[in-house]
Each structure stands twice: as structure tokens, then as C-alpha cells.
DRENDO-1510 file (C-alpha; in Angstrom, 1 decimal, always signed):
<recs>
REC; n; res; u; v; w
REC; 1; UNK; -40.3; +108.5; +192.9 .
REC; 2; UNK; -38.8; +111.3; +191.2 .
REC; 3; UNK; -42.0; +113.7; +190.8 .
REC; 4; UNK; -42.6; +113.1; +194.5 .
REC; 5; UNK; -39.2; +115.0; +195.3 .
REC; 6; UNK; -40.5; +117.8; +193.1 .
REC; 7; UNK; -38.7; +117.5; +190.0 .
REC; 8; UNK; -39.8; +119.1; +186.7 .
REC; 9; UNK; -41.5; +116.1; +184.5 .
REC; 10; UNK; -38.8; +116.7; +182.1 .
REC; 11; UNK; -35.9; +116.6; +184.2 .
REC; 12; UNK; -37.1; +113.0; +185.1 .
REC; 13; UNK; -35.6; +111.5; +182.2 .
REC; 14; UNK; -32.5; +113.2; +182.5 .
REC; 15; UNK; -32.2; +112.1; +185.9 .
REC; 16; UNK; -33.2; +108.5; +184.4 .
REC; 17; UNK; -30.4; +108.0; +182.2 .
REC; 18; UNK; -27.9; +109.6; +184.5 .
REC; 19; UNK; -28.6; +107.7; +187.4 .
REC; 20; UNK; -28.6; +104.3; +185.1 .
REC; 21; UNK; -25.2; +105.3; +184.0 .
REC; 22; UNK; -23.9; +106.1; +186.9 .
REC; 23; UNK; -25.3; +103.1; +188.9 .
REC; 24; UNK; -24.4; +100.9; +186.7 .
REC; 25; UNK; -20.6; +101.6; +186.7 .
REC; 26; UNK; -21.0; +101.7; +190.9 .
REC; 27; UNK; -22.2; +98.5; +190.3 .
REC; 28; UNK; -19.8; +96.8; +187.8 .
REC; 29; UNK; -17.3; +98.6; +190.3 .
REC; 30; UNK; -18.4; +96.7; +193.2 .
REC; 31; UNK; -19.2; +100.1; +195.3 .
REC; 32; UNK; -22.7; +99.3; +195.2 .
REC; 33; UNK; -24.8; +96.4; +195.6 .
REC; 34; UNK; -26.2; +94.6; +192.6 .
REC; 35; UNK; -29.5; +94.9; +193.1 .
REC; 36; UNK; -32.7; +96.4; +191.5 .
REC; 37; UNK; -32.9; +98.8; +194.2 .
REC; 38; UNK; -32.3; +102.4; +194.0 .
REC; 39; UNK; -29.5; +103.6; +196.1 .
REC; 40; UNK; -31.1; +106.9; +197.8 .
REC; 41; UNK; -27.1; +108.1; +198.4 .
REC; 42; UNK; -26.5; +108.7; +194.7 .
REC; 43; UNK; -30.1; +109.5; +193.1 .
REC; 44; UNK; -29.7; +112.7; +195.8 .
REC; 45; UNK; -26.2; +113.4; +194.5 .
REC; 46; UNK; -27.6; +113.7; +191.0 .
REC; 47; UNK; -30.6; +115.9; +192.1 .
REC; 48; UNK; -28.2; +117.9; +193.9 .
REC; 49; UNK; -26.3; +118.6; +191.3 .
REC; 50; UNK; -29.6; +119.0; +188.7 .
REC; 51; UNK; -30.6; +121.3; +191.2 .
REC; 52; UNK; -27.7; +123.3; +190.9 .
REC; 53; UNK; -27.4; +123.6; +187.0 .
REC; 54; UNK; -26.3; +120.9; +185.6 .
REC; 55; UNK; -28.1; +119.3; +182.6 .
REC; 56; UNK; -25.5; +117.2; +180.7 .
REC; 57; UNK; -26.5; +113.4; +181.4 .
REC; 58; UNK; -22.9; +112.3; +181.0 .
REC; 59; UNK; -21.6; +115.4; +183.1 .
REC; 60; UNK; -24.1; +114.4; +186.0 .
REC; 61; UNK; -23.6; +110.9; +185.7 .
REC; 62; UNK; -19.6; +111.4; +186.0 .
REC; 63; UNK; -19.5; +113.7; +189.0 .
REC; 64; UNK; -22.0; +111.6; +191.4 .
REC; 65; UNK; -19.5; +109.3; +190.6 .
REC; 66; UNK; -16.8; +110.8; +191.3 .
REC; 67; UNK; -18.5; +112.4; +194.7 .
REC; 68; UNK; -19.8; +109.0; +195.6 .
REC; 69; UNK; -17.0; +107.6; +195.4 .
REC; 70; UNK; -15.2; +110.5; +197.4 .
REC; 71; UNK; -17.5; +110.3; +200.0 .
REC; 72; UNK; -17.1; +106.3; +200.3 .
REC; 73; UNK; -13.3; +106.9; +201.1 .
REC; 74; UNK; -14.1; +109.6; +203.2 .
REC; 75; UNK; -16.4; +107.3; +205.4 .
REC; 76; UNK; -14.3; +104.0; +205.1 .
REC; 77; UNK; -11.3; +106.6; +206.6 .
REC; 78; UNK; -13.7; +108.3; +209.8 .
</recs>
């Protein structure tokens, strides 16, 4: 899944544990389903934002939160 989008093999890790950290509050939250699916909304935040510098697992985990979240309420507003 992750290789296909043309990460680095060992960026996929990173992008591993931040996505299970980050998912997993979204889901204990409520703002994401509980399921063993990936949501394709927040794996892209956290590639984004890999993309764009970031390599702190906690760091990349907190802002897709935070922008996931941001652009939830933004929707739920329009």
C-alpha cells in the first residue's frame, strides 16, 4: 500500500506507527469508524506532511490529527 504511493522503504515504518497513533485516537474519538480499514483521508494527511519534512512519529501523528479534525468541522459547517 505504502510502496505503491512511492514512499522510501524506510519511511514506511514511520508512516506505520504514525498512522496507528493517529487512527487510533480518531477512533477512540469516535471521528472515525472502528474498523480494520485504512482511512485514505488521514494516511494522505500523513504522507503530505512526510513529504514536506516532517519525520517525528509523534509530530506527524499529532498534526493529521489536528488537520483531520479541522477539516471534519470544516465539512460538517459547508
Amino acid at each position: 500500500m505504502l510502496v505503491e504511493r512511492g514512499l522510501q522503504a524506510m519511511n514506511v515504518e514511520l508512516v506505520s506507527e504514525a498512522y496507528a497513533i493517529a487512527a487510533n485516537y480518531l477512533r477512540r474519538s469516535g471521528a472515525i469508524a472502528d474498523t480494520l480499514v485504512t482511512d485514505e483521508h488521514l494516511l494522505g494527511i500523513i504522507i503530505k506532511l512526510l513529504q514536506n519534512g516532517e519525520f517525528n512519529k509523534i509530530r506527524l501523528a499529532n498534526t493529521a490529527i489536528a488537520r483531520f479534525q479541522a477539516q471534519a468541522e470544516a465539512r460538517a459547517v459547508a
